[in-house]
C-alpha positions as CSV (number, residue, x, y, z in Angstrom):
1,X,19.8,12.5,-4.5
2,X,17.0,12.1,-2.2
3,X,17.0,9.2,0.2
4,X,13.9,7.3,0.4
5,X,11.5,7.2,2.8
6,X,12.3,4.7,5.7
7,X,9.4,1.5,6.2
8,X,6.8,1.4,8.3
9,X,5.2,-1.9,9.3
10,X,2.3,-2.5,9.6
11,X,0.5,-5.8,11.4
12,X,-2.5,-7.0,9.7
13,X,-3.2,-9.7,11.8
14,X,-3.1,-12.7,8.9
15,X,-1.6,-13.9,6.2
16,X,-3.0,-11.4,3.5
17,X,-5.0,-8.3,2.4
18,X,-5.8,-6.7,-0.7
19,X,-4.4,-3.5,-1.7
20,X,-7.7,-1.4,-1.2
21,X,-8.1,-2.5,2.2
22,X,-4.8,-2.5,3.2
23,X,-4.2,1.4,1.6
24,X,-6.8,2.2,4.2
25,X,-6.3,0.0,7.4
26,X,-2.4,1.6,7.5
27,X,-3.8,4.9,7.2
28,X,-2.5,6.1,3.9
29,X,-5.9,6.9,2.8
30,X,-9.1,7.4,4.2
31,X,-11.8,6.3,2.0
32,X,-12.5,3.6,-0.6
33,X,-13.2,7.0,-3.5
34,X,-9.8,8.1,-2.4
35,X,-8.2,4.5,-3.2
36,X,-10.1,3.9,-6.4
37,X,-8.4,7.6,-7.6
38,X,-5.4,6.9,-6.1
39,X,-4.5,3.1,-7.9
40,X,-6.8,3.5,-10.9
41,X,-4.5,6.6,-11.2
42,X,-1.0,5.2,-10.9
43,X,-0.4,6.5,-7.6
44,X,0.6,3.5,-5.8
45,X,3.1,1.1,-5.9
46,X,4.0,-2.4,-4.7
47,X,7.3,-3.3,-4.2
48,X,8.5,-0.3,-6.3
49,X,6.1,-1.0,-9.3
50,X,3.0,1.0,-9.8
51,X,-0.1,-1.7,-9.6
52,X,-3.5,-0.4,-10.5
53,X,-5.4,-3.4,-9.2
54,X,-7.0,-2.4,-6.0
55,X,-7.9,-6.2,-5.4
56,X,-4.3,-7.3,-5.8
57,X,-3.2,-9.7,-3.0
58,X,-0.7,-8.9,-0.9
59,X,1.3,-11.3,0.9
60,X,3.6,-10.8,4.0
61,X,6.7,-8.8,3.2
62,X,4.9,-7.0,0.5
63,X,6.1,-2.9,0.5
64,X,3.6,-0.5,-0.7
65,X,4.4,3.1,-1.1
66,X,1.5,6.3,-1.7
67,X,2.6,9.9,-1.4
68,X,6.6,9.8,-0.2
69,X,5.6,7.3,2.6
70,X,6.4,3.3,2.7
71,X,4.3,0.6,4.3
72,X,5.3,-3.0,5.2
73,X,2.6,-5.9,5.4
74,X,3.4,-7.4,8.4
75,X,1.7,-10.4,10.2
């Protein structure tokens, strides 16, 4: 059984950020093409469920994972 991969967190500095932004401010992905594929696509999840919405809120404490790695929002 593989262990999952341990939680980075990441300070955004407020109280929220949308998934697009926040997908590229912790450095998971580089470009806003590169999000659209990678939500529209079912690649990312938040807080273990796959959301497609790249303009999804997220709030503190809020756990988003992309390719074997997992992100915290943090304030």
């Amino acid at each position: 059984m593989t262990k999952p991969a341990p939680i980075e967190d990441v300070p955004i500095g407020g109280e929220g950020i949308r998934l697009g932004q926040f997908l590229k401010f912790a450095g998971l992905l580089d470009s806003g093409g590169d999000v659209k594929e990678a939500v529209t696509g079912g690649h990312v999840a938040v807080n273990g469920e796959v959301d497609r919405r790249r303009g999804r809120q997220l709030v503190l404490g809020d756990i988003v994972g992309f390719d074997g790695r997992r992100v915290r929002v943090c304030p």
